[in-house]
N, C-alpha and C positions, 0 to 999 in steps of 0.2 A: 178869072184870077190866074196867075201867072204862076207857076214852080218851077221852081229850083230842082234838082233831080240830080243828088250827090253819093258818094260811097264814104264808106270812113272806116278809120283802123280803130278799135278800140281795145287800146292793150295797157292791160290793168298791173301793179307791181306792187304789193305790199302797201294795198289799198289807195292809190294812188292812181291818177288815171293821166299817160300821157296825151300832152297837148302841144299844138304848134302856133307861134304866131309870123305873122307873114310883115317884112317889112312893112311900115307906113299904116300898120292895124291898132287897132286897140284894145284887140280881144285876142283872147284863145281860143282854137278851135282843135277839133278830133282834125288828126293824118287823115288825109285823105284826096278826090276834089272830083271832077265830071268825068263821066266814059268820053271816047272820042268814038268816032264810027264803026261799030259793028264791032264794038269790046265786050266781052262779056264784064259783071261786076268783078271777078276775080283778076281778068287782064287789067282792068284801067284802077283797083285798088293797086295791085300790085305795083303798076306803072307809077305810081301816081307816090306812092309809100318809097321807091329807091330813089325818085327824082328830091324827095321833101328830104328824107331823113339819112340816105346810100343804105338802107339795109333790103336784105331779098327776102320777101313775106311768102314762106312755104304754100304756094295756093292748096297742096294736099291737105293743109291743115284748116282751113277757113272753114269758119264755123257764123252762121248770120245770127246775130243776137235781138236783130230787133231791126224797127224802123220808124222813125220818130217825124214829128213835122211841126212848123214853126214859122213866124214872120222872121223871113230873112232879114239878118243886119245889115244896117246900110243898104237898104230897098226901100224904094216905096210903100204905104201902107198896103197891104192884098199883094205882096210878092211871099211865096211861103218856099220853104227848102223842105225836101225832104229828102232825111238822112238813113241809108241805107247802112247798115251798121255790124259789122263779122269782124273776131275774134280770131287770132291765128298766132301762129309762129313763124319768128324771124330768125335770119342768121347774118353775122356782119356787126357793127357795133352804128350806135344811132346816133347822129350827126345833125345838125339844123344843115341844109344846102338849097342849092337853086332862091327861092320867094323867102323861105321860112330863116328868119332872126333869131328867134330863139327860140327852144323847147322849155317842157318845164312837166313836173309831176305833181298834177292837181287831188287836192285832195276837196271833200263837201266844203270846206270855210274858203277856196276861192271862186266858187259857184258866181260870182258876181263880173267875175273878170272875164267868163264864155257869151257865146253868143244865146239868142234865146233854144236854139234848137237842143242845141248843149246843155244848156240848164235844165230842159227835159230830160236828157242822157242821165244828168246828172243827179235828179232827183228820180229817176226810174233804178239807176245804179245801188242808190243809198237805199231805197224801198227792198231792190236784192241784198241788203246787207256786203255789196262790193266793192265799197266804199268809202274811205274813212271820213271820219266827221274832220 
């Protein structure tokens, strides 16, 4: 079986959970996307969160919340991602840029609009109570 092997930003706002959609998608997804060579998770979120969104993710502040796994969307049946998942602070103001179309602040009633690995997120979220219905 094949994985996916991803980072992601998961920053939460008055029970709302930022999401990004990527030109030509049909889903939402957590900021985030793959290390490159010899990044640690903090370089390639980091990297990865001012290219999507322009803001700078305080690595001092990352905090891993979890890690979750899922039949990747838009793969083959037995392609699975797993999402590697830390909380942090930003500075700068949050932008869609480079891939990402639009942004948006999901709350539990658009659970249906993420991918499946997200809908994990998203129902692990609401189990924490961090997240509004």
């Amino acid at each position: 079986m094949k994985t996916i092997d991803k980072i992601a930003w998961l920053h939460l706002q008055e029970g709302k959970l930022l999401s990004a959609r990527s030109r030509g998608k049909d889903r939402f997804y957590l900021p985030g996307g793959k290390r490159e060579a010899n990044e640690t998770d903090a370089e390639a979120l980091r990297r990865e969160i001012k290219e999507e969104l322009t803001v700078d993710l305080d690595v001092a502040s990352l905090q891993h919340v979890g890690t979750f796994e899922a039949q990747a969307h838009g793969h083959p049946t037995g392609v699975s991602v797993v999402m590697i998942c830390y909380s942090g602070r930003y500075s700068g103001t949050l932008q869609p840029a480079a891939e990402i179309e639009e942004m948006a602040w999901l709350s539990y009633q658009d659970r249906p609009r993420v991918s499946a690995v997200d809908q994990k997120i998203f129902d692990w979220l609401r189990e924490q109570q961090l997240l509004a219905d």
